[in-house]
C-alpha positions in Angstrom: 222.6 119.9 26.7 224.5 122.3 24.2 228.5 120.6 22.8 230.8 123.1 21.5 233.0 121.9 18.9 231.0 118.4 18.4 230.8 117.7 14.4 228.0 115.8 14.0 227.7 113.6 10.5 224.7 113.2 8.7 224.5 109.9 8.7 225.0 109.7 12.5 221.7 112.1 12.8 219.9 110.1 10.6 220.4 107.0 12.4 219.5 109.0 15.6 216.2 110.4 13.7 215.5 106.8 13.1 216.2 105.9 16.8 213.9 108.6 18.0 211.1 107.6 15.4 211.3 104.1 16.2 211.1 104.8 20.2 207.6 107.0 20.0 206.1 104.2 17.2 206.8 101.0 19.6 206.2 102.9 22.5 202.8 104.3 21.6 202.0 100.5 20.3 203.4 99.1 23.6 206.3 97.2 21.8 203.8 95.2 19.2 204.4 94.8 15.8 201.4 96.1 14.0 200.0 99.7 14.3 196.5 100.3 15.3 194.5 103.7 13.7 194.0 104.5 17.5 197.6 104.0 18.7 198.3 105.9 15.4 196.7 109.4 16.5 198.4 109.6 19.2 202.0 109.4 17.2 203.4 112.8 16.5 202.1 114.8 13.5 205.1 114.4 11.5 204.9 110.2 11.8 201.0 110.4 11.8 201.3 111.9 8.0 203.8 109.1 6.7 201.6 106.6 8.5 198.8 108.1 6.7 200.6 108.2 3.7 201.7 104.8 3.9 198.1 103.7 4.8 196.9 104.8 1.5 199.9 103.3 -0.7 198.9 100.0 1.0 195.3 100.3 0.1 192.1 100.4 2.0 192.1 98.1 5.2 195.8 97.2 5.0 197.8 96.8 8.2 201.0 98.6 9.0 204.0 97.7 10.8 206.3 99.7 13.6 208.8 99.0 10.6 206.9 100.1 7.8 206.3 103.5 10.1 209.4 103.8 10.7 211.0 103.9 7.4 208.4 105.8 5.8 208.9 108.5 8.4 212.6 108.4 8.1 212.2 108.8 3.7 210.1 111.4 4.0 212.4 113.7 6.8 215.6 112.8 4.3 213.5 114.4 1.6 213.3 117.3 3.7 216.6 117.4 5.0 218.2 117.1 1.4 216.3 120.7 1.0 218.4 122.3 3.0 222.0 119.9 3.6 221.5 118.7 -0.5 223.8 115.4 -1.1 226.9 115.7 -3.2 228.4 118.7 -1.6 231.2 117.4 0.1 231.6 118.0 3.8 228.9 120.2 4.0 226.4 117.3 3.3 228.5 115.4 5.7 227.5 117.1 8.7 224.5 118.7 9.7 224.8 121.9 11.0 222.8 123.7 14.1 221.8 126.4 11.0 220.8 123.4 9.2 218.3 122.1 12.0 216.4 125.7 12.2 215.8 125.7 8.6 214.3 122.7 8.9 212.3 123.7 11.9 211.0 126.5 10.2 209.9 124.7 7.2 208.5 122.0 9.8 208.2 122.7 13.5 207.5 118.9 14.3 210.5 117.4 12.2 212.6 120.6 13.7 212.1 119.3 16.8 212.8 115.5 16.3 216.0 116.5 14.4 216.9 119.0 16.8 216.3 115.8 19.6 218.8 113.5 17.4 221.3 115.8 16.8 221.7 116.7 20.9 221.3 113.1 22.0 224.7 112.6 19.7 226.0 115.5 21.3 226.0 114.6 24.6 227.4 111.2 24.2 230.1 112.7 22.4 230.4 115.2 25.7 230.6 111.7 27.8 232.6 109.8 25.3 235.3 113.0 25.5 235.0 113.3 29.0 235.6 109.8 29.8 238.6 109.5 26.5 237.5 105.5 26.5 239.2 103.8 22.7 236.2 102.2 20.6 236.5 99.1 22.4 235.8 100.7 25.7 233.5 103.1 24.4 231.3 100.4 23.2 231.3 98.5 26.5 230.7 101.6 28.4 226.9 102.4 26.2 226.3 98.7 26.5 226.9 98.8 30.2 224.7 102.2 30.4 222.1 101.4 27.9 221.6 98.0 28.2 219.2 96.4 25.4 216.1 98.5 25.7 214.9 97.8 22.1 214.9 94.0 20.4 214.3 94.5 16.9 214.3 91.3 14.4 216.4 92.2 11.8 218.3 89.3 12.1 216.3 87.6 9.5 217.8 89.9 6.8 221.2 88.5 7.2 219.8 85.6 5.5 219.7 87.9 2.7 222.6 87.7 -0.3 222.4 91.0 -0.8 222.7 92.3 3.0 224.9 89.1 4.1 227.3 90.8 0.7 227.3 93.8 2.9 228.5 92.5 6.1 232.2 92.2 7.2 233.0 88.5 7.4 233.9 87.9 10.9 230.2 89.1 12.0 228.8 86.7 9.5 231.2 83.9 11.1 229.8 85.1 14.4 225.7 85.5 13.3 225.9 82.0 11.3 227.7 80.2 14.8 224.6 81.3 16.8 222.4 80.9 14.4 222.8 77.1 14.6 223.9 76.6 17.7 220.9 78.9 19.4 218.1 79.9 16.9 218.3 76.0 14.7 218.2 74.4 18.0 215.1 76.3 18.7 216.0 77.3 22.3 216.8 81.0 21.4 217.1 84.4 18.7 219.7 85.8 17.3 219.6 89.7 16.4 221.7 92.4 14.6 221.8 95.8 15.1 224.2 98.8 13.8 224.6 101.6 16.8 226.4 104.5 16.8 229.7 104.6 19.1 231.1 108.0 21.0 235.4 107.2 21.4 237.3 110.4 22.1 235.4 112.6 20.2 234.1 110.6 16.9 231.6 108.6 16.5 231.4 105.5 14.6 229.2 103.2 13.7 229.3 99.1 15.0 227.6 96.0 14.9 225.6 94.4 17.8 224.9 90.9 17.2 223.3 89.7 20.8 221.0 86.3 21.3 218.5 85.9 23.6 217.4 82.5 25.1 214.5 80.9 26.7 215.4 81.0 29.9 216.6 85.1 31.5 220.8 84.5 30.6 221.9 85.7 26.8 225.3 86.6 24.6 226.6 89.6 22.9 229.8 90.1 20.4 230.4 93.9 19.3 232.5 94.1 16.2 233.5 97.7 14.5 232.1 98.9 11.3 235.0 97.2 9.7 234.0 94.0 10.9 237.4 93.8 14.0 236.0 91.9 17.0 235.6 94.5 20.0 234.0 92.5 22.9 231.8 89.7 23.9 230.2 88.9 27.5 227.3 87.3 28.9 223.1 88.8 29.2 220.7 88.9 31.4 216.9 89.7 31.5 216.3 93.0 33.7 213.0 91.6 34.3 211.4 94.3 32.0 211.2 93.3 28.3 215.5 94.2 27.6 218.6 92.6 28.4 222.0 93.8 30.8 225.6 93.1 30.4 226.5 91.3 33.1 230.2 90.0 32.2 232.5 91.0 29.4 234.9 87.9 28.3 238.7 88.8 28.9 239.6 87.8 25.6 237.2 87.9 22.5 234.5 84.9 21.8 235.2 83.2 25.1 231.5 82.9 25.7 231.2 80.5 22.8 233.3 77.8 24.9 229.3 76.9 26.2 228.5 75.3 23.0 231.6 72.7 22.8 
């Protein structure tokens, strides 16, 4: 689906390249962690060559992650990118342009086509995000609600990190470190972060997911904006097919954590 008049940031379409990446790497590995030379070959060509190439960095019989695929894949397309939307250039490095995307494609029909993917998935949520005129807080219920939690990636872990926890905005710390000992210490539960990109009106912004899962099928999520302002919290559960639904929002902010006094 083409968008008229849909600016679409760099950044944004690199976090949607990433998205895409990640979704044909787990999906051809059926959601495991480690990467098999068989399940490899059957990865695009683009990712098959940074899988390669990250396969001989390692060393001979080294094992490779979703992960590792995924960021080597992502370096390698900014390196392209950067060939024809170079950094430092103000707003025309900002966005990415349509012009932009068949250079690329010419230089690389496989990458053109992952871009070109990205840049049209951001397009049309910002066609339903204008269409439906929702403020960031609604916005982010609304892809919650639609999306659900498809993907459970363990980056939590990395909050435990100075240098990422110096990063965060403080009241997603306060909110990571409550479940963090109240779920994942008590070892009946995970807690995980992720950073999503948001259609309100017609911009798109970037926002923190921080969701735990449990051992039994119920879970929590708090969504906070890039600044690190609370936007909602609710209540999981398991669809029965590895993700997660929204099945309450609170009516005001951090209710849900009333189950822990």
């Amino acid at each position: 689906m083409a968008v008229r008049n849909v600016w679409v940031r760099t950044a944004d379409a690199k976090q949607a390249l990433r998205d895409e990446i990640w979704d044909k790497v787990s999906d051809t590995t059926h959601h495991n962690t480690l990467v098999s030379l068989d399940e490899q070959q059957a990865l695009p060509a683009f990712i098959q060559d940074a899988a390669n190439a990250l396969r001989a960095e390692k060393g001979p019989g080294a094992t490779v992650t979703v992960d590792e695929i995924v960021d080597k894949a992502t370096a390698r397309a900014m390196s392209a990118w950067e060939e024809f939307n170079p950094p430092g250039l103000g707003k025309d490095s900002d966005y990415l342009s349509r012009a932009e995307i068949k250079q690329i494609a010419s230089r690389d029909p496989e990458l053109g086509e992952l871009t070109k993917q990205a840049y049209n998935h951001i397009s049309l949520r910002a066609a339903q995000g204008r269409f439906y005129g929702y403020e960031l807080e609604g916005a982010t219920k609304r892809r919650l609600e639609k999306y659900g939690f498809l993907r459970i990636r363990d980056v939590a872990a990395r909050m435990h990190d100075p240098d990422n926890r110096a990063r965060m905005p403080e009241k997603l710390l306060e909110s990571y470190d409550f479940y963090f000992k109240n779920v994942e210490e008590a070892d009946w539960g995970n807690v995980y972060h992720d950073s999503q990109y948001v259609v309100h009106k017609n911009e798109i912004e970037d926002v923190h997911i921080l969701y735990v899962t449990t051992d039994g099928d119920d879970g929590y999520v708090e969504a906070f904006s890039k600044a690190g302002e609370p936007l909602a919290s609710g209540r999981l559960q398991a669809d029965g097919d590895g993700g997660y639904d929204v099945v309450s929002w609170d009516d005001s902010f951090g209710e849900i954590r009333g189950d822990f006094d």
